[in-house]
C-alpha positions in Angstrom: 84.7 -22.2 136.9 87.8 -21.0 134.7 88.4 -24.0 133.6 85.0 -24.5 131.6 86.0 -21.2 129.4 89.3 -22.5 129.1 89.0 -25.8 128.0 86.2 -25.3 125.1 88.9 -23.1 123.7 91.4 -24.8 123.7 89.7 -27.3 121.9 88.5 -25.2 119.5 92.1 -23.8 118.7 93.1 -27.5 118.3 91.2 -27.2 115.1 93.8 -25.3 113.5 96.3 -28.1 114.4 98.6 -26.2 116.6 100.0 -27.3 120.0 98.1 -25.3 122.6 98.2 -25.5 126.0 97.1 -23.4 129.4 100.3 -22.4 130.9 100.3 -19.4 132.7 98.2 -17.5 135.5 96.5 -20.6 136.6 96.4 -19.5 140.0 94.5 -16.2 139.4 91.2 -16.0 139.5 89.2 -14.9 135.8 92.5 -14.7 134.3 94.2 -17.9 132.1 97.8 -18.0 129.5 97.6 -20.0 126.8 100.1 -20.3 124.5 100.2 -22.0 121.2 102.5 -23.3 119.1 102.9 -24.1 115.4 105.5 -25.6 112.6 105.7 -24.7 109.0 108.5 -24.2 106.6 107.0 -20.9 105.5 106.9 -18.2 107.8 104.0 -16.6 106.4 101.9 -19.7 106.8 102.5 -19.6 110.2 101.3 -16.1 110.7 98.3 -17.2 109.2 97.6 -19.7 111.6 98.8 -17.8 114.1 96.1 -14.9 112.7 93.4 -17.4 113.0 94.2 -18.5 116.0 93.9 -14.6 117.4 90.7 -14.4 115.7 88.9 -17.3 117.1 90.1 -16.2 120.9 89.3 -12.8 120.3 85.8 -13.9 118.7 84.6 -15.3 121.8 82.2 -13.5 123.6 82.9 -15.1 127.3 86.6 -14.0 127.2 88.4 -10.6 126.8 91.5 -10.9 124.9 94.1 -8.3 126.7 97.2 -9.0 124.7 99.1 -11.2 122.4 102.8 -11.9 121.9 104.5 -13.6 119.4 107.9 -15.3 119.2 109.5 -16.2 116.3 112.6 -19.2 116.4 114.3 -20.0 113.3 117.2 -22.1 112.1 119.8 -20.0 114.5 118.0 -20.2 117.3 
């Protein structure tokens, strides 16, 4: 059953030509992870995907968003 919310979004995200994946909390029950990930040589382009990205998860009317986290890696990491 999770996996028929899950999937439609993560097709959807695709859209924005990220990599995005489910990768945590697959083993609970009306709970998924998915993480995406995106490249750009400006970092405020990538907050604007990254925005968009939010905004189309937390847009859905199936899923409740309960957090977000962001990691940033740059040329010394």
């Amino acid at each position: 059953m999770k996996r028929s919310y899950v999937r439609p979004i993560i097709a959807a995200l695709r859209k924005f030509e990220v990599a995005v994946a489910e990768v945590g909390a697959q083993e609970l029950h009306g709970r998924a992870e998915i993480g995406v990930a995106t490249v750009a040589a400006d970092a405020r382009h990538v907050s604007e995907v990254l925005d968009a990205c939010e905004r189309l998860v937390a847009g859905r009317p199936e899923v409740e968003l309960l957090s977000v986290r962001r990691r940033w890696y740059g040329d010394d990491d």
